[in-house]
C-alpha positions as CSV (number, residue, x, y, z in Angstrom):
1,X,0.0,0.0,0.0
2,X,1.6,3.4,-0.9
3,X,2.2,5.4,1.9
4,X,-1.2,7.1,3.2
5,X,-2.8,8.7,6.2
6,X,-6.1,9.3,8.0
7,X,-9.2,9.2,5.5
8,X,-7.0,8.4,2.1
9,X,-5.4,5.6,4.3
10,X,-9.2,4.3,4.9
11,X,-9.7,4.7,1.2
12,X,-7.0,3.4,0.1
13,X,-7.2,-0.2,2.8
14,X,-11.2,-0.6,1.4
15,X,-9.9,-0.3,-2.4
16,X,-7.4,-3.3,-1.3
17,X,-10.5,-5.3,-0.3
18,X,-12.7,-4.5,-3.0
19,X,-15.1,-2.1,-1.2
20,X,-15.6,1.0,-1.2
21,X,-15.2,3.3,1.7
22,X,-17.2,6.5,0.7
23,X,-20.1,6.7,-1.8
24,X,-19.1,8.9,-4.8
25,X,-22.7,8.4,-6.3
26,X,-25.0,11.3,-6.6
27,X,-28.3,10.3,-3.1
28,X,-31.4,8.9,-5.0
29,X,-34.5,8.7,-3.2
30,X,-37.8,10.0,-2.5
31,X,-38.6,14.1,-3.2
32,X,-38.3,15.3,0.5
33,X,-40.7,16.8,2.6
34,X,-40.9,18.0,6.0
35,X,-42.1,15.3,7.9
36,X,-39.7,12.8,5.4
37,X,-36.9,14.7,4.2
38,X,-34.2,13.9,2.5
39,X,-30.9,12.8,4.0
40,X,-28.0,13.8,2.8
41,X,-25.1,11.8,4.3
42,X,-21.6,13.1,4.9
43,X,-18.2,12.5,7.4
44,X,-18.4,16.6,8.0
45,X,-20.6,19.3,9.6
46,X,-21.6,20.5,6.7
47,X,-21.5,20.1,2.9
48,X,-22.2,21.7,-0.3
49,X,-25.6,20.1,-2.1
50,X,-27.3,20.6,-5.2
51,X,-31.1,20.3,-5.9
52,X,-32.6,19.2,-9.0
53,X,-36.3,19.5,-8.5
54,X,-38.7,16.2,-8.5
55,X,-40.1,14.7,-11.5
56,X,-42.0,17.0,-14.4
57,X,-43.2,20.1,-13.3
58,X,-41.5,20.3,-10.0
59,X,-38.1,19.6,-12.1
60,X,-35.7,22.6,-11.8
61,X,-32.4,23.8,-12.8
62,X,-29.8,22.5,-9.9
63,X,-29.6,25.0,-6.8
64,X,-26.3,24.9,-5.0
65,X,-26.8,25.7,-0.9
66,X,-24.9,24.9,2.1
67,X,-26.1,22.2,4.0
68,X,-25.2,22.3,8.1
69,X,-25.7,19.2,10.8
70,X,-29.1,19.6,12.4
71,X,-30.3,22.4,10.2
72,X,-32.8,21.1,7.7
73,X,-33.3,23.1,4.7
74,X,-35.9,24.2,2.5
75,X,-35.4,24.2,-1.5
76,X,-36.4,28.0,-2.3
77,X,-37.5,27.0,-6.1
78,X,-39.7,23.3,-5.5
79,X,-39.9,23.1,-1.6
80,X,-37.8,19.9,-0.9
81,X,-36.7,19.3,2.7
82,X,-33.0,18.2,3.4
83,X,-31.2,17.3,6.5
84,X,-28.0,16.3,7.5
């Protein structure tokens, strides 16, 4: 293994086994609301998330916002609830 520390280590040990230590794949799931939002996973307090819309009408360009641990947060353009 090449020489590697903290989180690339982690990566680096899971590639080695065939698995894979963080999920590079875009979340898929239902459109979020406020009593089921969505959640967005991540290893820090905060991250940087894009929202597409739902399906048909409620489909929008992406909006970029921060989004902080334990502060949900309300697409402006189609109303979809995240949390973290």
């Amino acid at each position: 293994m090449p020489i590697a520390t903290g989180l690339e280590r982690e990566e680096l040990a899971a590639e080695l086994k065939g698995e894979k230590r963080f999920d590079m794949d875009p979340p898929v799931g239902p459109f979020g609301t406020k009593e089921a939002p969505a959640v967005i996973e991540s290893y820090y307090n905060k991250r940087i998330v894009g929202c597409p819309g739902g399906e048909g009408e409620d489909e929008h360009d992406v909006v970029w916002f921060w989004l902080k641990k334990d502060e949900p947060h309300e697409c402006p353009v189609c109303s979809q609830y995240f949390v973290k």
